[in-house]
C-alpha positions in Angstrom: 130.6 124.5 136.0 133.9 123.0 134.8 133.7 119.3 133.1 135.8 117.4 135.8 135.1 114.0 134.3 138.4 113.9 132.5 140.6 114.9 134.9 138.2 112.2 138.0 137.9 109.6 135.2 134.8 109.0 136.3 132.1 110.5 133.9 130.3 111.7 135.9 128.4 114.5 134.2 127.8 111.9 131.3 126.3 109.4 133.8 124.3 112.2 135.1 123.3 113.0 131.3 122.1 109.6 130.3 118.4 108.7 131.2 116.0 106.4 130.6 112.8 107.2 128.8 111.3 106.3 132.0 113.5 108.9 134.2 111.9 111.6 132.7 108.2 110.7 133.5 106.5 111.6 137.0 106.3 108.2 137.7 108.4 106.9 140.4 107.6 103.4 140.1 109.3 103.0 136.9 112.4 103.1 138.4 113.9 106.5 137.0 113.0 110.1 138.7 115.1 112.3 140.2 115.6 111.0 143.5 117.2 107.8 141.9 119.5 109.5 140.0 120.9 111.6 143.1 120.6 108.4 144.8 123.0 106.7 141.9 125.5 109.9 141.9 125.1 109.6 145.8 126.4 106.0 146.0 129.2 106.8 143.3 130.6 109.2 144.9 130.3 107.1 148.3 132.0 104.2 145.9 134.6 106.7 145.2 135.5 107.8 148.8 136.1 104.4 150.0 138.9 103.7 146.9 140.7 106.6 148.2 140.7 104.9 151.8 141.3 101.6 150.5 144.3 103.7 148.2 145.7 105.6 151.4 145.6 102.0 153.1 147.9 100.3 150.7 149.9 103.1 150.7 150.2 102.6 154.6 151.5 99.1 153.7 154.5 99.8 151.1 151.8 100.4 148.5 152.2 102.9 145.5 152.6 106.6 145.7 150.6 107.4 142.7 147.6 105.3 143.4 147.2 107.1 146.2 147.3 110.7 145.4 145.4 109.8 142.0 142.6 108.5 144.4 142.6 111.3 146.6 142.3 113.4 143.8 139.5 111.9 142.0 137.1 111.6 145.5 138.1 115.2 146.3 136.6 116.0 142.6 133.9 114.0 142.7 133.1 115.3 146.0 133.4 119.0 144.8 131.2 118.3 141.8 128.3 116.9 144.6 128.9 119.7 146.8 128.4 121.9 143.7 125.1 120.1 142.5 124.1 120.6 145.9 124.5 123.9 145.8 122.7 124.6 142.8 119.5 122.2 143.7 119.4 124.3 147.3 119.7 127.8 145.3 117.1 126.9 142.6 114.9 125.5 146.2 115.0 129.3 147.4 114.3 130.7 144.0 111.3 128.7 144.0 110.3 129.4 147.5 110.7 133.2 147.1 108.1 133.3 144.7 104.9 134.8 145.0 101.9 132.8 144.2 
C-alpha cells in the first residue's frame, strides 16, 4: 500500500502507527484496542469529509479555487486509504474463517 500521508497531509498511517502501551493489551477498558483505533481513523476521516464540504461551500460563495480541490483531494485519499484498510481487515476475516480447526 502506497504512503498517502504526504501527498493527504494528514498522517494518517503514522496516527495509525502510534499506540499506547495500553492499545496493545486485550483489555478494552483501558481505553486502547482495536476497535478504538478504527473508531479514531473512522472519525478522522469523517472529520475530513466534512472540510471538503465546508471547502466546496466557500467555494460556492466566491471562495478559493485551491482550497477546494486540495480538500477534495485529501477526503478522496483518506477515503481510499479506509476503503483499502477495509479491504484488507475483510480479506484477512475470510482467511481466518476458511480455516480448518
Amino acid at each position: 500500500m502506497a504512503d498517502f500521508s504526504k501527498i493527504t497531509g494528514t498522517n494518517f498511517a503514522q496516527e495509525l502507527n502510534k499506540q499506547t502501551p495500553a492499545a496493545t493489551t486485550n483489555d478494552s477498558s483501558a481505553g486502547g484496542g482495536f476497535d478504538n483505533v478504527l473508531k479514531d481513523a473512522l472519525t478522522k476521516v469523517n472529520n475530513i469529509q466534512k472540510e471538503a464540504d465546508k471547502a466546496i461551500d466557500d467555494l460556492a460563495s466566491g471562495g478559493d479555487i485551491n482550497n477546494a480541490v486540495l480538500a477534495m483531494e485529501k477526503a478522496d485519499m483518506s477515503f481510499q486509504i479506509m476503503q483499502e484498510v477495509r479491504n484488507k481487515l475483510l480479506s484477512a476475516y475470510e482467511e481466518v474463517m476458511r480455516m480448518q480447526v
